[in-house]
C-alpha positions, 0 to 999 in steps of 0.5 A: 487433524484434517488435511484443511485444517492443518492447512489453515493452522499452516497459513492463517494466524494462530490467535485466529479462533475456530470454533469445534475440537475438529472444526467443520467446513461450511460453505457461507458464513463467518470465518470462526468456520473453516473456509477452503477459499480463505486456506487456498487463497492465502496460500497463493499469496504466501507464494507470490509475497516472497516473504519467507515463513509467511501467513495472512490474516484477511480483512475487509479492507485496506483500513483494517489491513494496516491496523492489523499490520502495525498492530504485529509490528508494534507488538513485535518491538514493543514499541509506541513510534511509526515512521511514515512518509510525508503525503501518504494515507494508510486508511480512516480508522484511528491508527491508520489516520495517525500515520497519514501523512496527508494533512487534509485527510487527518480526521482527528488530530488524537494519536494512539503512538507517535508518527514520524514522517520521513523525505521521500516523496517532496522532491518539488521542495527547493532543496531537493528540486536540483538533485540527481536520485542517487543524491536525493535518496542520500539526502533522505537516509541521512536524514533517517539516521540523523532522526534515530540518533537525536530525534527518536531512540530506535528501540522506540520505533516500530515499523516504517509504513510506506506506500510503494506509489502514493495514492491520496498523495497524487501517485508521486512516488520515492525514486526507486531503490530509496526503501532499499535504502532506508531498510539498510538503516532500519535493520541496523535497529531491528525496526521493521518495514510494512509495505501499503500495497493496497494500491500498487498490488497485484502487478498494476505498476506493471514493471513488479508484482509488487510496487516495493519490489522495484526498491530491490527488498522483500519487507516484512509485512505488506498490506492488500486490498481493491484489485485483489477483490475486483469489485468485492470486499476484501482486505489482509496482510501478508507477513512473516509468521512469527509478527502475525503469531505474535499479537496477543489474545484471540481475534477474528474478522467476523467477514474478513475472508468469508467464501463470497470475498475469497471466492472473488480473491481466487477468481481474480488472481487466477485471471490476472495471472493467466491473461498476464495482466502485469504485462498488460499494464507494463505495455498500456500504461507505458504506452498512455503515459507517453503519450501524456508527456508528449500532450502535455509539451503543448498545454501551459496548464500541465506541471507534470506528468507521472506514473508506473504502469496502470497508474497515473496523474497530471498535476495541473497548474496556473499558466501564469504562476505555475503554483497547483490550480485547484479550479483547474482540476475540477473543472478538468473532472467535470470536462472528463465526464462530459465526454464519458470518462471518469478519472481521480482527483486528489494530490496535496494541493486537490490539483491533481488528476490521478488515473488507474485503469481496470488492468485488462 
């Protein structure tokens, strides 16, 4: 066995086909050929997952990255119900709509397993307005326990796929330490818990490496895609060996780590971590939403003002009524470009202005 191949076997999926009974290296094509970025690049991301016993399957997308971590999942427990949180979006494919919590953004109203939504993300709803987060977070794992004990059986239950920092949803975000908490109950029944970094990955929440990091856990999957290309395609997940071992079958991504995608991966990582970028949007962005807040003191449009690191969003609001404005907020994206810059819309009511900065 070759030293890239023993390599790959150590990192990469076994279920993941290559083609020869001594495979051969080539340098552009599919990945049923041994890839060294792909081998070299999933070995980085093993080391800064903190996941022990960890390998990665690559996609080329987010999408495909949460389809193929809650299929190990479900595969693992054998089970046919997700958790998930309410105001998330995980992707537009099938499974990932399904676990969408968002429901402007469910594409179709079919399901191929049951999803529950949990509390976490809703603290503008009048019972939770008022409560500290340690009082919140209770509220939610109480509510947890309650959904396990007469709503769902847990041996039913897959996984829990959490956004550390809700993307569609508008970055609202659960108080930290509440997925420490739910991982508390959900080990008590074995059930696992994947962590949709897609967004929050690669140091952009300035404070962590990893957005779940800021809950104190290490999860068992945790899904990546965007920043990690800079520009290129590319997906995956990173897991403990045994759940991504352990889907049935054989299976390939035909381009799913091919070497332009990883040769990008590789670029950007070095980069991000020798310049210290996490740093960078620790600093930046502490500094951008500061001075957001202090702005937003003087303008009876503004509700709030919300981020981490090189993520944030302004929800804009009816001065008179003070309910989401909709109008406002597009009229706020228009204003923007015309003086030359481009910022998200989005949030559950479409009145929210969310913004995430190149991290240099």
């Amino acid at each position: 066995m070759s030293e890239l191949l023993a390599r790959h076997r150590a990192v990469i999926p076994n279920w993941v086909g290559i083609y020869y009974d001594e495979p051969i290296e080539v340098v552009h094509t599919s990945t049923l050929y041994l890839i060294r970025n792909q081998v070299e690049l999933a070995e980085k991301i093993i080391k800064l997952s903190g996941i022990p016993n960890a390998k990665v399957f690559f996609t080329n997308s987010g999408t495909e990255a949460n389809e193929t971590a809650l299929l190990a999942c479900l595969t693992a427990r054998q089970a046919n119900q997700v958790l998930a949180m309410r105001g998330s979006y995980h992707g537009r494919s099938f499974g990932a709509v399904s676990v969408t919590g968002v429901a402007s953004w469910k594409m179709s109203s079919h399901d191929p397993f049951g999803t529950h939504y949990l509390h976490g993300t809703d603290r503008q709803l009048p019972q939770y307005r008022n409560l500290s987060d340690a009082d919140y977070i209770k509220a939610c794992v109480d509510d947890l326990r309650a959904l396990l004990t007469a709503g769902v059986h847990p041996a039913d239950v897959g996984c829990l796929l959490a956004e550390p920092v809700q993307g569609v949803g508008g970055f609202t975000m659960a108080p930290d330490g509440l997925f420490g908490a739910y991982k508390e109950v959900l080990d008590e029944h074995g059930i696992l818990l994947i962590s949709d970094e897609v967004q929050t990955g690669w140091g952009r929440t300035g404070a962590h490496f990893w957005g779940i990091s800021a809950h104190g856990i290490t999860p068992d999957a945790m899904t990546f895609a965007k920043g990690l290309g800079n520009g290129f395609a590319i997906g995956g997940v990173v897991a403990r060996g045994e759940l991504l071992d352990g889907i049935r079958g054989n299976g390939i991504s035909t381009f799913g780590g091919n070497p332009l995608a990883t040769a990008a991966g590789n670029a950007t990582l070095d980069y991000l971590l020798s310049h210290d970028l996490q740093r960078n949007a620790a600093v930046t962005g502490g500094l951008i939403i500061e001075g957001l807040k202090e702005a937003a003191t003087r303008l009876n449009i503004v509700g709030e003002v919300r981020g981490k690191g090189l993520m944030f969003a302004i929800d804009l609001v009816d001065p008179a009524t003070k309910k989401p404005s909709p109008p406002l907020a597009a009229q706020a994206l228009e204003a923007t470009k015309e003086r030359g810059l481009l910022v998200g819309k989005g949030g559950l009511y479409g009145s929210t202005l969310r913004m995430a900065p190149p991290l240099t």
